[in-house]
N, C-alpha and C positions, 0 to 999 in steps of 0.2 A: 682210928678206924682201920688206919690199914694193919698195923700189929692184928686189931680183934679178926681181919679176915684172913691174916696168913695163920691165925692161931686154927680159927675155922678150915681153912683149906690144908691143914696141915694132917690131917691123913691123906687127900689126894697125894697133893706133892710126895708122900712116901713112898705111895702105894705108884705113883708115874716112876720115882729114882728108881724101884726097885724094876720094873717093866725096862724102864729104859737099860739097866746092867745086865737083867736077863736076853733082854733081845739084841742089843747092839752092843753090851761090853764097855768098861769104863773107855774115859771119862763120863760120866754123867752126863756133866755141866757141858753147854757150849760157851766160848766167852771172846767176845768181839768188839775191838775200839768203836765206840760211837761220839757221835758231837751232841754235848748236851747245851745246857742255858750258857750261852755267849758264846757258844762254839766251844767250850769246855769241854777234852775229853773224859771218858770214864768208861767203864769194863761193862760193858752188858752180859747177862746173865739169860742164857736160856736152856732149857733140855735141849740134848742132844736128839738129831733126828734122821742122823745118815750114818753109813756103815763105814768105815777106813778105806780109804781109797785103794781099789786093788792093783791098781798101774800108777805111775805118776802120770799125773796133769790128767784122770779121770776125771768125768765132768760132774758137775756136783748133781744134775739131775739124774743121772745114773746110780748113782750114790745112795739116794734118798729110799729107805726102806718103805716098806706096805707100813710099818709100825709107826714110823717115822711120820708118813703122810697123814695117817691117822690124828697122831699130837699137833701136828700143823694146823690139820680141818677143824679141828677142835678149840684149836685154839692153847689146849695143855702145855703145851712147850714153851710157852710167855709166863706161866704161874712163877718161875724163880723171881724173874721179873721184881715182884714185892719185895725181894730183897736191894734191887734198884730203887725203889720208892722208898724204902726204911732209911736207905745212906742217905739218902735226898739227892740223887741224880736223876732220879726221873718224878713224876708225880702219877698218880690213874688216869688224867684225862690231861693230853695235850697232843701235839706233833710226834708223831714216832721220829725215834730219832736214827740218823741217818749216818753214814758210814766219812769217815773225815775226808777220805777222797772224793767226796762225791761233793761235801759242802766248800772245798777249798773252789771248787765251780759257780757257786751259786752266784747270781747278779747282787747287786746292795737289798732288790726290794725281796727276792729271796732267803737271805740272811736276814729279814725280819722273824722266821720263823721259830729263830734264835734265841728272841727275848723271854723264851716262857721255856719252864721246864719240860721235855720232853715226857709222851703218855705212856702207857700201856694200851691205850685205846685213845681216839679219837677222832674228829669229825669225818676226817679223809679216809677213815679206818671205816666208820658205818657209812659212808655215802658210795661205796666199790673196792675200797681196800687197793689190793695189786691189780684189780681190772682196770684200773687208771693207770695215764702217763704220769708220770712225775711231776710235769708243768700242770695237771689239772690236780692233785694231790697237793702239791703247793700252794697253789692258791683255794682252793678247801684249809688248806691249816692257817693262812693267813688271814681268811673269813671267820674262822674259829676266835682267834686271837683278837679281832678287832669287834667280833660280839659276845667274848665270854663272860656269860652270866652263870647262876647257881641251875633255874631251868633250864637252859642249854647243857649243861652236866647233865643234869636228871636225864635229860632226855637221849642224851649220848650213851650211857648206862644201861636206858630199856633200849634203848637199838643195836648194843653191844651183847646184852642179854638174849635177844631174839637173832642175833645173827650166831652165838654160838648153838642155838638150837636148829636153825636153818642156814648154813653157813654160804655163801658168795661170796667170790672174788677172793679167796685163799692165792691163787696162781694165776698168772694173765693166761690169755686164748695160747691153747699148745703147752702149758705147765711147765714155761720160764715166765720169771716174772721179767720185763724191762727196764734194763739199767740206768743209770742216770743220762739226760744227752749231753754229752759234754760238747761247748760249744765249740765253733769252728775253729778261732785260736788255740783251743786246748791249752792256751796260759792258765794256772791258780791265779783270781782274785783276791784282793786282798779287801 
């Protein structure tokens, strides 16, 4: 299924690399360690969606082109994505997967979110996306995980569907999304 839709999707995706070269200039690809099934790293794959920084330590929101936001709102800049589910590092429907600093934080009931391969889409994803905190996205993928059925897909799919035709919660209030809260100790859990 996923080959037949990356075969299908595969004039977009050309037609995004080519958009993406014209307007912001290689790299293409963006590519960022994430924690997938067991806390297993692996290379996430997305378009590229901000311009080269033009000072150091420029902030990334600053960064982010009109073109860039566009592939975000859309959702377009996740299409590489399929090549994450083709390796078998991520699947279409689970937990988006999370950045290794941010999971070395998690509490034990946290780290359940671990056990399933991470989505391209999922529960936390159609219920507010970045409009949520972390702690309410977490426990949305840990609700996922403990009711996942075949209708619960289907259903994640058509609210995935209808959210890139009407898009919410792309960016929290003010167009930073909010980062993980690391707790008070700031020690990694093991």
């Amino acid at each position: 299924m996923v080959f037949v839709a990356g075969v299908l999707l595969l004039p977009a995706i050309l037609l995004v690399a080519l958009l993406v070269t014209w307007r912001l200039g290689g790299p293409v690809f963006f590519r960022q360690a994430r924690s997938g099934l067991n806390g297993r790293e692996f290379s996430i794959l997305k378009f590229r969606t901000m311009r080269d920084p033009a000072y150091p330590g420029e902030p990334d929101p600053d960064r982010l082109s009109r073109f860039g936001a566009l592939l975000r709102a859309t959702s377009l800049d996740e299409l590489p994505q399929l090549w994450n589910v083709l390796r078998g590092d991520m699947s279409l429907i689970g937990p988006r997967p999370t950045l290794p600093e941010q999971v070395v934080h998690y509490s034990p009931r946290q780290r359940g979110r671990l056990v399933v391969r991470p989505g391209i889409t999922g529960w936390a994803q159609v219920r507010g996306r970045n409009s949520l905190s972390w702690p309410e996205r977490i426990e949305l993928d840990l609700w996922y995980i403990g009711n996942r059925s075949v209708w619960l897909d289907l259903r994640i799919v058509g609210l995935t569907l209808l959210s890139l035709v009407k898009p919410r919660g792309v960016t929290a209030e003010g167009g930073i999304n909010p980062g993980f809260p690391i707790p008070a100790d700031s020690s990694p859990r093991s």
